[in-house]
N, C-alpha and C positions, 0 to 999 in steps of 0.2 A: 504493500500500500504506500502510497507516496507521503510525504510528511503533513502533518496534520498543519493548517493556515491558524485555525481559530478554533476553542473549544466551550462549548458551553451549551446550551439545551435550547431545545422548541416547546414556546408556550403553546398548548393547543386547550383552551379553555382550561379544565385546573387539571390537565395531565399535562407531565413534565415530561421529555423525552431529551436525553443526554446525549447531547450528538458531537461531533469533530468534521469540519469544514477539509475537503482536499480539492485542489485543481479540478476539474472535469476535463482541462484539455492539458496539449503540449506544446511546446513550444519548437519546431523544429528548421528554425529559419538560421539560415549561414550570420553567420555573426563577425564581423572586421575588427581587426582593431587598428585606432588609431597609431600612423608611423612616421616618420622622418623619411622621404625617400632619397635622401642621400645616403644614408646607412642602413635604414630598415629599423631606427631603434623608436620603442615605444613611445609616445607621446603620450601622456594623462595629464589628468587635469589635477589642477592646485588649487585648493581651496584654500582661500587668501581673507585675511579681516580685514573690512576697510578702513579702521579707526589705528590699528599700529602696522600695519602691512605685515603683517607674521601669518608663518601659514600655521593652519589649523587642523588639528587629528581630528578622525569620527566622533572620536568622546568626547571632545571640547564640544560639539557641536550639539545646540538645540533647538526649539521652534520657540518662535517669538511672531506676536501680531502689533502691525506698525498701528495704533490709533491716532496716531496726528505727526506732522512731519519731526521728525527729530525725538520722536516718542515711541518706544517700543514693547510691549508686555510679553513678559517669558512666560512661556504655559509647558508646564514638565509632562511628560509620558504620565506619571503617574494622579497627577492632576487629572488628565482627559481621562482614564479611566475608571477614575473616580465619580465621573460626573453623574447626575442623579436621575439615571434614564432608565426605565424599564428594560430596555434592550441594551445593554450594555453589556450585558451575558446571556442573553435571551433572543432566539428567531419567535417572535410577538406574531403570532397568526391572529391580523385581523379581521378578515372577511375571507370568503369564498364566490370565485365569480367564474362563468362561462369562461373556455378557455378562447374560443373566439373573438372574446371582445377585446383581450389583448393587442393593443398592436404593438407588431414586431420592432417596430423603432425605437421603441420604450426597454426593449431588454438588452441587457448588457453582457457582464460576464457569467460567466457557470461553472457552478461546485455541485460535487458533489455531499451528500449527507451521510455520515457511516453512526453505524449506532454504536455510542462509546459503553463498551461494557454488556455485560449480560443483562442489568438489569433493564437497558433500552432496546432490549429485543422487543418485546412485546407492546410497547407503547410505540416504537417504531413502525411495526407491521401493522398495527391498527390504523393510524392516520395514512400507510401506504393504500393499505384495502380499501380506507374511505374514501381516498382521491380515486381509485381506480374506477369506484363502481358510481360515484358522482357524477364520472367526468367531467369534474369541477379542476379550476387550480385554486391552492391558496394563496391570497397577498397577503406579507408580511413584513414586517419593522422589525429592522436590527441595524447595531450600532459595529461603524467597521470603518480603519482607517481614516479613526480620528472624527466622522460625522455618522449622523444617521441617513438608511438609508431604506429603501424598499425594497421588498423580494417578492419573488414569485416560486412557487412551489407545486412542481409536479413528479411527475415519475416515468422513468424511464429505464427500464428491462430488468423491475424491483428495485431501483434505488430512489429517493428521495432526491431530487434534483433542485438546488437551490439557484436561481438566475436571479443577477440583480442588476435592480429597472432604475429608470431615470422617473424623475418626479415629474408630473404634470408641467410645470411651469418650467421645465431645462427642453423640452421640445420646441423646436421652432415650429411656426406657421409655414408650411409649401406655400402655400398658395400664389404668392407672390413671385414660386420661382416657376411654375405650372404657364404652360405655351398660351398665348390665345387661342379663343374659339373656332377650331377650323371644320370643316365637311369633311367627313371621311366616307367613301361610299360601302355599298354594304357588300359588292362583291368583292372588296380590299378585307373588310372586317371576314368574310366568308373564306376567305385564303390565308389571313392571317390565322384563324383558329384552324383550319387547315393542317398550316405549319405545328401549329404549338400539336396539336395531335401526334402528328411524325415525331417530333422531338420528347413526347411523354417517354418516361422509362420508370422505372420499377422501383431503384435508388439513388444514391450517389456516390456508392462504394466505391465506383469505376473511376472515379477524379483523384488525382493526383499534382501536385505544385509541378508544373514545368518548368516552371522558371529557375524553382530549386536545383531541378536536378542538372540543368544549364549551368548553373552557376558552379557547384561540386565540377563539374567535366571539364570548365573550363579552368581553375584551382587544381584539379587530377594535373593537365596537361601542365600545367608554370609547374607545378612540383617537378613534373619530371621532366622538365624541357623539353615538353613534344609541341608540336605548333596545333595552335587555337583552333576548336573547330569550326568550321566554315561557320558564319552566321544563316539564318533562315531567310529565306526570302519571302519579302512581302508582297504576299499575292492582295493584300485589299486595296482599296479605292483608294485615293488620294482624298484627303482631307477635304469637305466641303463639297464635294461635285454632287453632283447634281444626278440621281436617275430617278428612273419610273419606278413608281412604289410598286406598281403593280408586277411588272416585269421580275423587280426584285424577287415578291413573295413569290411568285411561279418557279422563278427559278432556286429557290429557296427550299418550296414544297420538292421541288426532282430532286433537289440535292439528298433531302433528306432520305426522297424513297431510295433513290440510289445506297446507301450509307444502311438502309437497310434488306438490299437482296430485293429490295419489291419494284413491281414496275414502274419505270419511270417516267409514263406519259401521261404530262401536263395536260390536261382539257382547258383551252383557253377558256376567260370567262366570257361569256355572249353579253355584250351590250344591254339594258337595261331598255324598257318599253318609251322610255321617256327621256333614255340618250338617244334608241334610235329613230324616233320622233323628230329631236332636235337635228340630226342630221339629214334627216330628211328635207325638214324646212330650210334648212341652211342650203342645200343643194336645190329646191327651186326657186329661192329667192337670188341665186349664183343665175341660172337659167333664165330666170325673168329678167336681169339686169342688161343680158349679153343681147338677149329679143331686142331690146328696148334699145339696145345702141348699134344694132344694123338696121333699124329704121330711121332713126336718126341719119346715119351715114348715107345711106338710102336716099331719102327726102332732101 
């Protein structure tokens, strides 16, 4: 099991369940360190005071809040966890709400919940059972690096999954960044769902970081002095240009069936009753113009 983050219990009305906080992910990304490239030697950083220019150890160092310029209050570790919050050792299950109604913007990171000890086997497996057969999640208050914050509580393949959300008011508003109101026709929206069909799969097991493993091949090769591997070529559009939406999805929808063994003939879409109307009238109002200026030429 990975090292415990945080340890302390889930209030669930007046049963106690004693739990210990672990990562639910990993962290598997190349990591650099800062260098000199004249010699390759380490570069780090110095943490410096600004009032006698001395550098300063980890231990010298603590949290202080600036309240007016030239004024600052120290506030110790053991201060902030002293503070006199319900959750401050406590996942506080306030409510229970449809898992639906969540929106995904609001949730953050994920822990997992392990029952510390034998005696939270039993009050664990209870609030697992109740989320399951609810199909409810719970939101909950708990106190974690230094503020309070919200959680979300479901389950996932019998563990206790702890996500934690952003509070109502740290959301911004889209709206403002949302396109104006355009037309979109329905046989575009008819090929676009089209596509998303083709492109449905089962899970997302099959993904993996390319970039990652780009990055490892090209570090293989500087290890060993072999030459870099050719870069990829980019087969997409240029930035900005300009094509047919529709053309797109068509050719979008072949790709897909292609990519899956199925056949790949596109059925163009046929014109709508009242596009081909409009062409109609466009082509004898074209006719009537051309009438009208050999008589003229005529006379």
């Amino acid at each position: 099991m990975p090292r415990p983050l945080w340890a302390g219990a889930i209030s669930f009305g007046l049963v106690t369940i004693p739990v210990k906080i672990v990562s639910a992910t990993e962290d598997h990304d190349v990591h650099f360190h800062r260098v000199h490239l004249a010699d390759m030697g380490r570069v780090r950083t110095r943490k410096v005071c600004e009032v006698d220019g001395e550098v300063v150890s980890q231990d010298e160092i603590g949290k202080g809040y600036e309240i007016a310029k030239d004024q600052t209050v120290p506030v110790t570790d053991e201060e902030l966890e002293q503070m006199p919050l319900p959750t401050a050792k406590a996942i506080e299950i306030a409510a229970f709400v449809d898992a639906d109604t969540i929106d995904p913007v609001r949730i953050s990171d994920s822990y997992y919940l392990a029952a510390d000890g034998q005696v939270a086997a039993k009050p664990y497996t209870l609030l697992r059972k109740a989320l399951e057969r609810s199909s409810k999640v719970a939101v909950a208050k708990f106190a974690w690096h230094g503020r309070e914050r919200l959680g979300l509580l479901r389950i996932r393949e019998g563990a206790i999954v702890l996500h934690s959300m952003k509070w109502p008011d740290e959301v911004r508003n889209p709206q403002e960044l949302a396109p104006r109101e355009v037309k979109v026709g329905e046989e575009e929206i008819e090929q676009a769902l089209q596509l998303a069909e083709r492109m449905t799969i089962e899970d997302l097991s099959g993904f993996h970081d390319e970039y990652r493993e780009a990055l490892e091949n090209i570090i293989a090769a500087k290890a060993e002095g072999k030459p870099l591997p050719a870069p990829a070529e980019d087969e997409g559009k240029e930035k900005g240009e300009v094509v047919d939406l529709m053309a797109a999805l068509n050719a979008s929808v072949k790709a897909a069936k292609e990519s899956r063994g199925e056949d790949a003939t596109v059925h163009e879409m046929r014109p709508s009753k009242k596009t081909a109307s409009s062409k109609k009238s466009t082509a004898s109002k074209k006719t009537a113009k051309k009438t009208a200026a050999k008589k003229r030429s005529a006379s």
